[in-house]
C-alpha positions as CSV (number, residue, x, y, z in Angstrom):
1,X,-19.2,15.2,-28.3
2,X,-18.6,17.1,-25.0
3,X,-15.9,16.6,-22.8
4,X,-17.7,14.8,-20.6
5,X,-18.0,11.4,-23.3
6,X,-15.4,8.6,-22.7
7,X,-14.5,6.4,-25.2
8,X,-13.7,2.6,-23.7
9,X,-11.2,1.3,-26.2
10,X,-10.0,-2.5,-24.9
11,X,-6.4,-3.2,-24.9
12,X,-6.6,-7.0,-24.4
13,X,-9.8,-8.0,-26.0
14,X,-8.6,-11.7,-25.9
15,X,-7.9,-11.3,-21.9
16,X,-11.7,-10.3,-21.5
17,X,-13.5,-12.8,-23.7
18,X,-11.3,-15.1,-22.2
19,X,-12.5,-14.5,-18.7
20,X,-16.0,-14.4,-19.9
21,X,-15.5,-18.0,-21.3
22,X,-14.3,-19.3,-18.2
23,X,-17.1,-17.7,-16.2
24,X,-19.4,-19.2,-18.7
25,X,-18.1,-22.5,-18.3
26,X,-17.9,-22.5,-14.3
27,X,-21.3,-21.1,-14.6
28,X,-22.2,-24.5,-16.7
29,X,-21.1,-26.7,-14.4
30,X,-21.9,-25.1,-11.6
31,X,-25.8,-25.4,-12.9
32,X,-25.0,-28.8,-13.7
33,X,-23.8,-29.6,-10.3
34,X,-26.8,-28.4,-8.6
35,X,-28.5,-31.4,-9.9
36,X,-26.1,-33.8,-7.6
37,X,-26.3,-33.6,-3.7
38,X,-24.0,-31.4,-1.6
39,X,-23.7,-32.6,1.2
40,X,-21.7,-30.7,4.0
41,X,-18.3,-30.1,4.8
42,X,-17.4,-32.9,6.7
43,X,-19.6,-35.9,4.6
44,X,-19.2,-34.2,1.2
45,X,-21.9,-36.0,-1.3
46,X,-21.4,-35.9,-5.0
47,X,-22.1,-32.3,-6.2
48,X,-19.5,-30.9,-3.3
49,X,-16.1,-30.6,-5.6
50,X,-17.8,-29.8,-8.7
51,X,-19.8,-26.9,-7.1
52,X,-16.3,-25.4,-5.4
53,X,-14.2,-25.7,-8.6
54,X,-16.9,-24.3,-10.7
55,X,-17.1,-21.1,-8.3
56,X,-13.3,-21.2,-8.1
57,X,-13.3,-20.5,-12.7
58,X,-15.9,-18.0,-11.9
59,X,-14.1,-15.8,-9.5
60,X,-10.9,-16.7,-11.5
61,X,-12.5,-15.5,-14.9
62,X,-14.0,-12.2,-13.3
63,X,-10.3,-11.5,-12.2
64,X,-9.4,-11.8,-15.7
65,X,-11.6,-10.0,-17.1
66,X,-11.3,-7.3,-14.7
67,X,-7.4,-7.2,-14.6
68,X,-8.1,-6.9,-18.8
69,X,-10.4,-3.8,-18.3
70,X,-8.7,-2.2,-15.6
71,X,-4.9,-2.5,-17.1
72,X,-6.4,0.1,-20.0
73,X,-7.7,2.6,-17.9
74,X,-4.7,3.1,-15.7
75,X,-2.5,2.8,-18.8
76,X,-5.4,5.6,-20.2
77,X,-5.1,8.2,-17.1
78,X,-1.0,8.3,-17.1
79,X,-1.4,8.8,-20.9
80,X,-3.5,11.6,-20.0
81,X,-1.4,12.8,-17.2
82,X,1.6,12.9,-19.7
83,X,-0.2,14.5,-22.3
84,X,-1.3,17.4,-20.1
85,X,2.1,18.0,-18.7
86,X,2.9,18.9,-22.4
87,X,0.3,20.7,-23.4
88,X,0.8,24.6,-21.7
């Protein structure tokens, strides 16, 4: 292995399943919801609320899941940046 291969190691691996279970389950019942009528804005019909919540967990669980990922890799680079600063 070169220098150019990177190694992804998780540090929370319970923070990015966990976002990928809530995106699956607003991505249920967003599908789900699509069977009931939307309606608009101002006469909301019966698939309205469901359809807003469930894109709500899905953006909520990609933030989770991204916060997860992206915690390790600016923990990694300061690592990095330390452990150069030692090495002469």
């Amino acid at each position: 292995m070169g220098e150019d291969a990177t190694v992804i190691l998780i540090q929370k691996p319970r923070d990015v399943i966990g976002g990928l279970v809530v995106i699956a389950i607003g991505a249920g019942f967003f599908l789900s919801g699509q069977e009931l009528e939307m309606g608009t804005s101002f006469r909301m019909g019966p698939g309205y609320f469901p359809t807003i919540l469930s894109i709500l967990m899905i953006g909520l669980g990609a933030v989770i899941a991204v916060q997860a990922l992206r915690a390790h890799t600016t923990q990694c680079h300061q690592i990095r940046a330390c452990l150069q600063s030692l090495n002469p």
